[in-house]
ZADRENRO-651536 format. One record per residue: residue number from 1; x, y, z of N, C-alpha, C, O, CB in turn; residue in three letters. Coordinates in steps of 0.1 Angstrom, whole numbers, plus 5000, padded with zeros to 4 digits. Glycine has a CB too. Layout:
BEGIN
SITE    k   n_u   n_v   n_w  ca_u  ca_v  ca_w   c_u   c_v   c_w   o_u   o_v   o_w  cb_u  cb_v  cb_w    r
SITE  NUM     X     Y     Z     X     Y     Z     X     Y     Z     X     Y     Z     X     Y     Z  ALA
...
# end
This chain:
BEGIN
SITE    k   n_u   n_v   n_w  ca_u  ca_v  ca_w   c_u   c_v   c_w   o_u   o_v   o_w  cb_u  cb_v  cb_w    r
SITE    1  2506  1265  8520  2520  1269  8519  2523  1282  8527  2533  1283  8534  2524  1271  8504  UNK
SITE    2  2516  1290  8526  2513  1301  8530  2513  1298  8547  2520  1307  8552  2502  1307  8523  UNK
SITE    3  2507  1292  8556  2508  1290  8566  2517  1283  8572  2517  1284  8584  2500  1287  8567  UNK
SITE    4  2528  1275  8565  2542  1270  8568  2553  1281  8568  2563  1281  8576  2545  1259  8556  UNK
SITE    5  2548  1292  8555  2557  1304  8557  2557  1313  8570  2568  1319  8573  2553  1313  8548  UNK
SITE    6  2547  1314  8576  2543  1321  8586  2547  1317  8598  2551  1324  8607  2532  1323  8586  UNK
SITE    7  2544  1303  8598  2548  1296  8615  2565  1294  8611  2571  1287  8620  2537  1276  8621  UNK
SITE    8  2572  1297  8602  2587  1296  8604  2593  1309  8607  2601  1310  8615  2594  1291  8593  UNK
SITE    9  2588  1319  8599  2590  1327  8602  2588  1334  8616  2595  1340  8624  2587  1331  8594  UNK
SITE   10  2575  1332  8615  2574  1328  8638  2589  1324  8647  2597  1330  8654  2562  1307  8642  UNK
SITE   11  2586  1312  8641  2593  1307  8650  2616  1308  8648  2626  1303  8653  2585  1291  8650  UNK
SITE   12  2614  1316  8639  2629  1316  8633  2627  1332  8643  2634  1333  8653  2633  1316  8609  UNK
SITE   13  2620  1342  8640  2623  1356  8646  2625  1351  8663  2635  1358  8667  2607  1370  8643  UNK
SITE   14  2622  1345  8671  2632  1345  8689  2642  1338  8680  2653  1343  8683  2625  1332  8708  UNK
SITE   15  2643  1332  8674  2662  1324  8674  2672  1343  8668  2682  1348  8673  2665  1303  8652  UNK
SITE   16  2664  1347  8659  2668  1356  8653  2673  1366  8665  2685  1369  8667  2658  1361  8642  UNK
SITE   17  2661  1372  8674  2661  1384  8682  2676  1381  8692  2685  1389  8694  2644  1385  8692  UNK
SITE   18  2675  1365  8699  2685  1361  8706  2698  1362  8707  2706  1365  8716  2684  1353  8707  UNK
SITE   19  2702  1356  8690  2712  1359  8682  2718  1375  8681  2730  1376  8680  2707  1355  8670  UNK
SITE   20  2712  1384  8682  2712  1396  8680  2718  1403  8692  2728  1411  8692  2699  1400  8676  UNK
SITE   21  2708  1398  8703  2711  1404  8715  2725  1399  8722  2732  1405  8730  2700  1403  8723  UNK
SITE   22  2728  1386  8718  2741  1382  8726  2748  1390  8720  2755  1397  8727  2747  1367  8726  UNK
SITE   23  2750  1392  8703  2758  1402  8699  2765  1413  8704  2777  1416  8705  2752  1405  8692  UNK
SITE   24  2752  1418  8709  2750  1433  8715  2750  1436  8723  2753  1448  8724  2743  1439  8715  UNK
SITE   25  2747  1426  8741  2757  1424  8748  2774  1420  8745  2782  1427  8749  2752  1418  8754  UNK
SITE   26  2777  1407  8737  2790  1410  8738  2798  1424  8734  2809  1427  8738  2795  1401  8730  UNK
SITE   27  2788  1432  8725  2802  1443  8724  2797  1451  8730  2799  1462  8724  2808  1449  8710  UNK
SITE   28  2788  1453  8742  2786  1461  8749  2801  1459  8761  2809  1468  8765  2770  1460  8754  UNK
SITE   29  2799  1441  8766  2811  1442  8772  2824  1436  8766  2824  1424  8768  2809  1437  8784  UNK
SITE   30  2835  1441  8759  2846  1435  8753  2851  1429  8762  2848  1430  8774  2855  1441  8747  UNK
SITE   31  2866  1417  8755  2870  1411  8767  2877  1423  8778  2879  1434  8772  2880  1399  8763  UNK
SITE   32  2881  1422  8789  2885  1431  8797  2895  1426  8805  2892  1416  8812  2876  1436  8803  UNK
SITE   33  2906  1432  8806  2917  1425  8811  2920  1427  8824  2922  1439  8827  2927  1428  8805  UNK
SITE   34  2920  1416  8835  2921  1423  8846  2932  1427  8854  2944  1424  8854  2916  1417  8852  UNK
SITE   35  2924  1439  8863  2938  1447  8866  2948  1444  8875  2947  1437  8885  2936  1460  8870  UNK
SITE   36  2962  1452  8868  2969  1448  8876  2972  1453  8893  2974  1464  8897  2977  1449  8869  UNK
SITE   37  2973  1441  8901  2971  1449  8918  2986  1446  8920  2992  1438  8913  2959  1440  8932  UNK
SITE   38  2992  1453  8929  2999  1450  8941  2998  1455  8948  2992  1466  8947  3009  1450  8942  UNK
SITE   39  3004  1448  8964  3004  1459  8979  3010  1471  8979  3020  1473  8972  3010  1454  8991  UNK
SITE   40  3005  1480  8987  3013  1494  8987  3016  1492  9001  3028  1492  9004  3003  1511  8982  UNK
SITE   41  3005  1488  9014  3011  1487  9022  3002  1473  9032  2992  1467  9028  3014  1501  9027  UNK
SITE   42  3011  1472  9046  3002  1461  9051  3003  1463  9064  3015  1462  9068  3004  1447  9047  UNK
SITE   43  2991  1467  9074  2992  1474  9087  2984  1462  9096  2974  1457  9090  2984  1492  9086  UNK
SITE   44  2987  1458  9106  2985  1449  9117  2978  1456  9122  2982  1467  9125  2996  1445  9124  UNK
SITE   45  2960  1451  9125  2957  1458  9133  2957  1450  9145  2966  1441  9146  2946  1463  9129  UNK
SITE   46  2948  1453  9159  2952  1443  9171  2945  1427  9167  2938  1423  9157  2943  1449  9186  UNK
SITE   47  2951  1421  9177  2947  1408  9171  2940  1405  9186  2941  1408  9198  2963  1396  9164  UNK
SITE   48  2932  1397  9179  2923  1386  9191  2922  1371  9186  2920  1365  9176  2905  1392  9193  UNK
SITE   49  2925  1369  9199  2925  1351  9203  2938  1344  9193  2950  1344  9192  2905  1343  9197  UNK
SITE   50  2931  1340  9189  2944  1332  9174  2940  1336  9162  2939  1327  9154  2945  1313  9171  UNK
SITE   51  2936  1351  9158  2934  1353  9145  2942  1368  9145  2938  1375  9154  2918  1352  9139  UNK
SITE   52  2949  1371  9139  2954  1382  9131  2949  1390  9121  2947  1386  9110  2963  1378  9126  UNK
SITE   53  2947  1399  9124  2938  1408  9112  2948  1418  9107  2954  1425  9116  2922  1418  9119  UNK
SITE   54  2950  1420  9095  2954  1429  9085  2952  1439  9075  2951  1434  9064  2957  1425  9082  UNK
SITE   55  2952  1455  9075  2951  1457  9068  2959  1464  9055  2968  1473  9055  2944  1458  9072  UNK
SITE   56  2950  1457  9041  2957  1457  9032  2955  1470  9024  2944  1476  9024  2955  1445  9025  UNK
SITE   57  2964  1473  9018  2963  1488  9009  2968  1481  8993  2978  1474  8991  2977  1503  9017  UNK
SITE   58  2959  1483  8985  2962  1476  8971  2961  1484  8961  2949  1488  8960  2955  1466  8968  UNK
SITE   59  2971  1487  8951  2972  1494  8942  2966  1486  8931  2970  1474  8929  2985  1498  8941  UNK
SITE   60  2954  1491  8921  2946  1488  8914  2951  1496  8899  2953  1508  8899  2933  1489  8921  UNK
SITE   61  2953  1489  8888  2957  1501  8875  2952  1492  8867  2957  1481  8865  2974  1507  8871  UNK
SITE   62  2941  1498  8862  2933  1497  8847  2940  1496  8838  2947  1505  8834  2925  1507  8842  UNK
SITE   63  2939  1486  8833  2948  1484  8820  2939  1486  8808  2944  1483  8797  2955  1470  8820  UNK
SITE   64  2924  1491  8810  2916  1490  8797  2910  1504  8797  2909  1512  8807  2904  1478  8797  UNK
SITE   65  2907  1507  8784  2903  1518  8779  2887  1522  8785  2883  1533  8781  2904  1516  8765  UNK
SITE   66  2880  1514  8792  2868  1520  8797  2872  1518  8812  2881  1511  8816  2854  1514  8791  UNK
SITE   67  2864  1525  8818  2860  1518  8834  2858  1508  8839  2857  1498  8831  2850  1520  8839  UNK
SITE   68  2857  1506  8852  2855  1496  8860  2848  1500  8872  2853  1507  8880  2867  1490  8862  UNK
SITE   69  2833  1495  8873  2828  1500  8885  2830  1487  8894  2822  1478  8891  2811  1505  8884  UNK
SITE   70  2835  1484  8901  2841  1474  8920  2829  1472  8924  2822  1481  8930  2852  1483  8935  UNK
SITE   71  2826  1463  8923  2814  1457  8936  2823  1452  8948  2821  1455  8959  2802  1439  8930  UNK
SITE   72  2833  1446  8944  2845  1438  8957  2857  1436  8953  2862  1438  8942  2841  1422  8963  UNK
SITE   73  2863  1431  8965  2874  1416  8960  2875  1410  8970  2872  1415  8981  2888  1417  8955  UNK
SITE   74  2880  1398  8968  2880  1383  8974  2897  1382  8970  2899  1379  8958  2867  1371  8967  UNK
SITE   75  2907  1383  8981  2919  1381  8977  2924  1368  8987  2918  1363  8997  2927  1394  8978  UNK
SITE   76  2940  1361  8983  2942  1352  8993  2960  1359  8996  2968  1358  8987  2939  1333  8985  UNK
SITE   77  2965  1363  9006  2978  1363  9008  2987  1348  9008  2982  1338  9013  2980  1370  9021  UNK
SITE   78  2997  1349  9003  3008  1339  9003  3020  1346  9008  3023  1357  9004  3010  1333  8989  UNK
SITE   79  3029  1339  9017  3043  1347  9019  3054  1330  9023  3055  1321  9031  3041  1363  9037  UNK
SITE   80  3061  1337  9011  3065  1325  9005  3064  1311  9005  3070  1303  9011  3073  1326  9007  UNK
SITE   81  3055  1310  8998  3047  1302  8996  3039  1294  9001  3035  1283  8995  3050  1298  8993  UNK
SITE   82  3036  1300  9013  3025  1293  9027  3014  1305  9021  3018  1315  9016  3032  1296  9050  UNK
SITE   83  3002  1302  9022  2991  1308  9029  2987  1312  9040  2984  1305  9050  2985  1303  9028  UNK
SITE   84  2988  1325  9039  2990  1331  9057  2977  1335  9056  2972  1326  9063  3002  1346  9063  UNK
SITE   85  2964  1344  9051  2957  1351  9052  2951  1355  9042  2958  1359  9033  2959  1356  9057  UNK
SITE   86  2933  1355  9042  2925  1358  9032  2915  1364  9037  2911  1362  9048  2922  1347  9024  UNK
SITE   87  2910  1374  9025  2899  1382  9033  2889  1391  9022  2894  1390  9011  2907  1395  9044  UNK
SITE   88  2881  1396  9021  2869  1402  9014  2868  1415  9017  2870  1418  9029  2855  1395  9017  UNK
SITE   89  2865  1425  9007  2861  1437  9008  2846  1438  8997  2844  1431  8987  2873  1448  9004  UNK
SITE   90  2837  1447  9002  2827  1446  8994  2823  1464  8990  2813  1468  8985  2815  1437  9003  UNK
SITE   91  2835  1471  8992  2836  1484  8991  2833  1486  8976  2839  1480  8968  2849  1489  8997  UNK
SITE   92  2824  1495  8972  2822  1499  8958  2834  1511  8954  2837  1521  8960  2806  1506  8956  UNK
SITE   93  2838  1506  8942  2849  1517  8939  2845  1520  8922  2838  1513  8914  2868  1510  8943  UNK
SITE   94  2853  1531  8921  2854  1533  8903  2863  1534  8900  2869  1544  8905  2848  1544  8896  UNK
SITE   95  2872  1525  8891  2885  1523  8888  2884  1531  8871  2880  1527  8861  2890  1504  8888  UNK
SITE   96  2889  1542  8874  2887  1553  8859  2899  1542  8848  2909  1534  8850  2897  1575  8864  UNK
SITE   97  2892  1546  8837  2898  1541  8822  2911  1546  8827  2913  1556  8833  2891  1548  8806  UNK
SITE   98  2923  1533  8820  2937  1536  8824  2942  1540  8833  2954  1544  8834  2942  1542  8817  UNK
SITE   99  2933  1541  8843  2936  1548  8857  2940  1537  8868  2941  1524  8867  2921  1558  8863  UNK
SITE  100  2941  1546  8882  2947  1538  8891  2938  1543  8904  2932  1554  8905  2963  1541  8891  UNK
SITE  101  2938  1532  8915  2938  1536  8930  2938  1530  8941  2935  1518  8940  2929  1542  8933  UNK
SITE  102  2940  1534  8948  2940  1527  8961  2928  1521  8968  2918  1528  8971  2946  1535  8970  UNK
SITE  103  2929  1508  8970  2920  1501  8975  2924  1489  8988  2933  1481  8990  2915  1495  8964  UNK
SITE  104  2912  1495  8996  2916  1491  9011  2910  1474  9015  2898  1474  9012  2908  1504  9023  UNK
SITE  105  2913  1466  9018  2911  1455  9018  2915  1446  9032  2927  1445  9034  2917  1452  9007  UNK
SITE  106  2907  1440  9042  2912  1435  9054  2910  1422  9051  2901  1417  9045  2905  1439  9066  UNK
SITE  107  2926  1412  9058  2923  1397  9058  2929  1396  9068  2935  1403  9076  2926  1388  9047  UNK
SITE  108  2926  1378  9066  2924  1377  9083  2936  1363  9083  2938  1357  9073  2904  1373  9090  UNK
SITE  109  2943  1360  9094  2950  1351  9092  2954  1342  9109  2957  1348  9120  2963  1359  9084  UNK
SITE  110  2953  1330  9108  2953  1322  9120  2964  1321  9123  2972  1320  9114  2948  1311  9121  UNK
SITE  111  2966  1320  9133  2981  1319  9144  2986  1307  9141  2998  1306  9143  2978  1319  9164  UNK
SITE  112  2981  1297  9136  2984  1284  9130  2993  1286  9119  3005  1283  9120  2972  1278  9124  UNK
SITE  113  2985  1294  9105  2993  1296  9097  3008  1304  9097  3017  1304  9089  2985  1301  9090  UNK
SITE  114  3007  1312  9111  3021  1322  9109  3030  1313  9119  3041  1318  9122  3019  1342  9116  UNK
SITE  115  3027  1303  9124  3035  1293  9133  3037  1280  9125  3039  1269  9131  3027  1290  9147  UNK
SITE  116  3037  1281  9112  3042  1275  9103  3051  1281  9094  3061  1276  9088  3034  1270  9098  UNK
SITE  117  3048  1289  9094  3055  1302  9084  3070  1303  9091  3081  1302  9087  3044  1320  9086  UNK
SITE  118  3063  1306  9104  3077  1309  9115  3087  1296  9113  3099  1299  9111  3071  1309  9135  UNK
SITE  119  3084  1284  9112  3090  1272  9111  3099  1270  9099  3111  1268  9098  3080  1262  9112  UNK
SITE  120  3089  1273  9092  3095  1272  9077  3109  1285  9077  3121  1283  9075  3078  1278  9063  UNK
SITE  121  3103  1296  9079  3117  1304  9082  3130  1302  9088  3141  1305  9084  3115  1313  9089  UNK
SITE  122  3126  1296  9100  3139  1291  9108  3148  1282  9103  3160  1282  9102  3135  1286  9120  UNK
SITE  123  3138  1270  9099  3147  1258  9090  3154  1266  9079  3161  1258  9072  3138  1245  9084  UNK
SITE  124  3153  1276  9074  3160  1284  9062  3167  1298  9069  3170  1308  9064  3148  1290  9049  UNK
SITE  125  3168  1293  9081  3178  1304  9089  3191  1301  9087  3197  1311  9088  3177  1304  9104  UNK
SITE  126  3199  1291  9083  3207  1288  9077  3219  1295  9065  3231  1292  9062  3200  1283  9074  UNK
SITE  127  3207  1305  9060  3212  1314  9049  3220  1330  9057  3219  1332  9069  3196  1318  9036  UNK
SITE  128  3225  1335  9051  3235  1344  9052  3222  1357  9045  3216  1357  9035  3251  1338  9043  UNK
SITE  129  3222  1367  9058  3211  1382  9062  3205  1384  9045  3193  1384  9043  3222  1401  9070  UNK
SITE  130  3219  1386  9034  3215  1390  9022  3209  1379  9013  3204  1380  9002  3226  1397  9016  UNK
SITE  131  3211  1371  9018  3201  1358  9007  3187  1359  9013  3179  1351  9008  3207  1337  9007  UNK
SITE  132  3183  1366  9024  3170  1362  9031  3160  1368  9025  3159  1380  9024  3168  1365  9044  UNK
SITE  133  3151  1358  9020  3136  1362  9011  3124  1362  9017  3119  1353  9024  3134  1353  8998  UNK
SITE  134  3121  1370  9014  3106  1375  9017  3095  1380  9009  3091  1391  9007  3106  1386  9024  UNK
SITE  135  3092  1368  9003  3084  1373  8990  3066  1371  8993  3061  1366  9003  3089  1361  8975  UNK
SITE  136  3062  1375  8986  3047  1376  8988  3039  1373  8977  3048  1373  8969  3043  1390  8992  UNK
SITE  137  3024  1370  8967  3022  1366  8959  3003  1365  8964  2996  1357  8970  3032  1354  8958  UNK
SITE  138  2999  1377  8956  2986  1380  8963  2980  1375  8951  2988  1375  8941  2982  1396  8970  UNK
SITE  139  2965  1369  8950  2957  1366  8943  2943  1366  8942  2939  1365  8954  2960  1358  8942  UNK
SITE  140  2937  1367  8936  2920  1365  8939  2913  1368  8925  2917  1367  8914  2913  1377  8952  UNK
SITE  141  2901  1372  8930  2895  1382  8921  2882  1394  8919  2872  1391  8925  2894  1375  8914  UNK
SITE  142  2882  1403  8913  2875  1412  8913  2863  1411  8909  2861  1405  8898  2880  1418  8908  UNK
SITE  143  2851  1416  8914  2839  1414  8911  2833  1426  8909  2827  1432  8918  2833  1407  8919  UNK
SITE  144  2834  1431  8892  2824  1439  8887  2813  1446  8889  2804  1439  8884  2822  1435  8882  UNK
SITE  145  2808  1457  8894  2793  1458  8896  2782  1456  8886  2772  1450  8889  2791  1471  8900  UNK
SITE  146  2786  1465  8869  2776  1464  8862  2778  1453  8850  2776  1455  8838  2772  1476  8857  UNK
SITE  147  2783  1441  8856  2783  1428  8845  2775  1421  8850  2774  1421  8863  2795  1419  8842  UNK
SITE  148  2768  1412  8841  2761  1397  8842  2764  1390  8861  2775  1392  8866  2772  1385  8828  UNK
SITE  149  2759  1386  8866  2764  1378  8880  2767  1359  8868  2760  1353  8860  2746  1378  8899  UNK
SITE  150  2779  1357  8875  2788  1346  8868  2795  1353  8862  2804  1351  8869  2782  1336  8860  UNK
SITE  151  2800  1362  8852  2806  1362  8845  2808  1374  8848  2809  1380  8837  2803  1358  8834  UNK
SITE  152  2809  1382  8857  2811  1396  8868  2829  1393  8874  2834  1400  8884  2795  1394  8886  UNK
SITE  153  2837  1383  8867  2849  1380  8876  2859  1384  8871  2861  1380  8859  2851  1369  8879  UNK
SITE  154  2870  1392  8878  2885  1391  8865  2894  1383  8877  2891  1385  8889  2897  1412  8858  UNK
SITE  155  2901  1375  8875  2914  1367  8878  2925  1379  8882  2929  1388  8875  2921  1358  8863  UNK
SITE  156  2926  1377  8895  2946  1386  8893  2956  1379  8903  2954  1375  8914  2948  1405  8901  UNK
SITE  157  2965  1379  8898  2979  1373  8906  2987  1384  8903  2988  1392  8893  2986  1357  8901  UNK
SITE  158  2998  1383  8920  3009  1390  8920  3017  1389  8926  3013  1385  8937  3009  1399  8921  UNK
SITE  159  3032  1391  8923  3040  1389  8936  3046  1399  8935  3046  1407  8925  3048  1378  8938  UNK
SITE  160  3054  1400  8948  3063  1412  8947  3072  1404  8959  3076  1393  8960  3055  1428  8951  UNK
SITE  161  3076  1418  8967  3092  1412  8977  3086  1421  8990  3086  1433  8991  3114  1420  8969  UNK
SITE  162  3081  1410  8998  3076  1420  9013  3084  1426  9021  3081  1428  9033  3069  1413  9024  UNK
SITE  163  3095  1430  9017  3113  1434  9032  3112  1450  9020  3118  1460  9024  3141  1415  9029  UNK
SITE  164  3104  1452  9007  3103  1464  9001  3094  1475  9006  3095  1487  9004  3101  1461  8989  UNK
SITE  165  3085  1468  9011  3076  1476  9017  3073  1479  9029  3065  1488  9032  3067  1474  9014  UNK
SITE  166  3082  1468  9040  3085  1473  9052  3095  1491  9054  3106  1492  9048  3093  1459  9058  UNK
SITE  167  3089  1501  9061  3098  1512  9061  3104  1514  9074  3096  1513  9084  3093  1524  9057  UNK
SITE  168  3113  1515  9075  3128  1513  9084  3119  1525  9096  3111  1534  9092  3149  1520  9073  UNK
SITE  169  3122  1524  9106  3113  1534  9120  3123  1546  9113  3132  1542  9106  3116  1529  9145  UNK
SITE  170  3121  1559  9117  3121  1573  9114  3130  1577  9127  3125  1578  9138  3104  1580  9112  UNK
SITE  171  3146  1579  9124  3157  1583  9135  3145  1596  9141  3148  1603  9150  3176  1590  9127  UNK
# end
């Protein structure tokens, strides 16, 4: 009997230890909400052949009570509702608890996509200067430095109005 006690007890302490430790990772990492981005700004750099390169300036704000150390991001641009351009940064950043910052980000976008874009505009040339929309709707997501790989990801979507962040040339 005594030897049935022992090999369960064996074999119950890894189910036990396992149990324990997912614990202890989960509340090492709570759920974490991801942050909110929008563009601050968006600068053309030169373009070659039929691709367009852009770069993006993205406002990042922690919405959680600890840190965030940035391994990357992987975003996709939309402008009104075409897919113009997508691109990767792999820059390490520290996004402070409830804090904010600027994060620099380049994508890239084919002459294809903005000659559809262009199309799509014109057939909605139609409208009168003050109905004319220019909306934008950035997405991707953020990849964590000190989480798990798989489960290192937050989700973000955003839109905003791109004719807001264009600034008028300086009389």
């Amino acid at each position: 009997m005594r030897n049935v006690t022992s090999r369960t007890g064996a074999m119950a302490l890894p189910v036990v230890l396992s149990l324990l430790l997912m614990g202890g990772c989960a509340s090492l990492n709570p759920s974490l909400e991801p942050p909110r981005i929008s563009m601050v700004s968006m600068t053309q750099q030169p373009t070659r052949d039929m691709e367009t390169v852009f770069q993006l300036e993205l406002r990042l704000i922690n919405p959680n009570d600890v840190p965030l150390s940035l391994k990357g991001i992987d975003c996709r641009l939309e402008i009104n509702d075409s897919t113009i351009a997508s691109g990767v940064s792999n820059q390490a950043a520290e996004l402070p608890a409830l804090g904010t910052l600027v994060y620099p980000v380049t994508v890239y976008a084919s002459a294809s996509d903005f000659i559809i874009l262009m199309v799509r505009l014109m057939a909605d040339g139609h409208r009168s200067p003050e109905d004319f929309e220019l909306t934008y709707r950035l997405a991707g997501r953020v990849f964590l430095a000190d989480a798990i790989p798989g489960l290192n990801r937050l989700n973000f979507a955003s839109e905003g109005d791109l004719l807001k962040l264009i600034e008028p040339p300086q009389p």
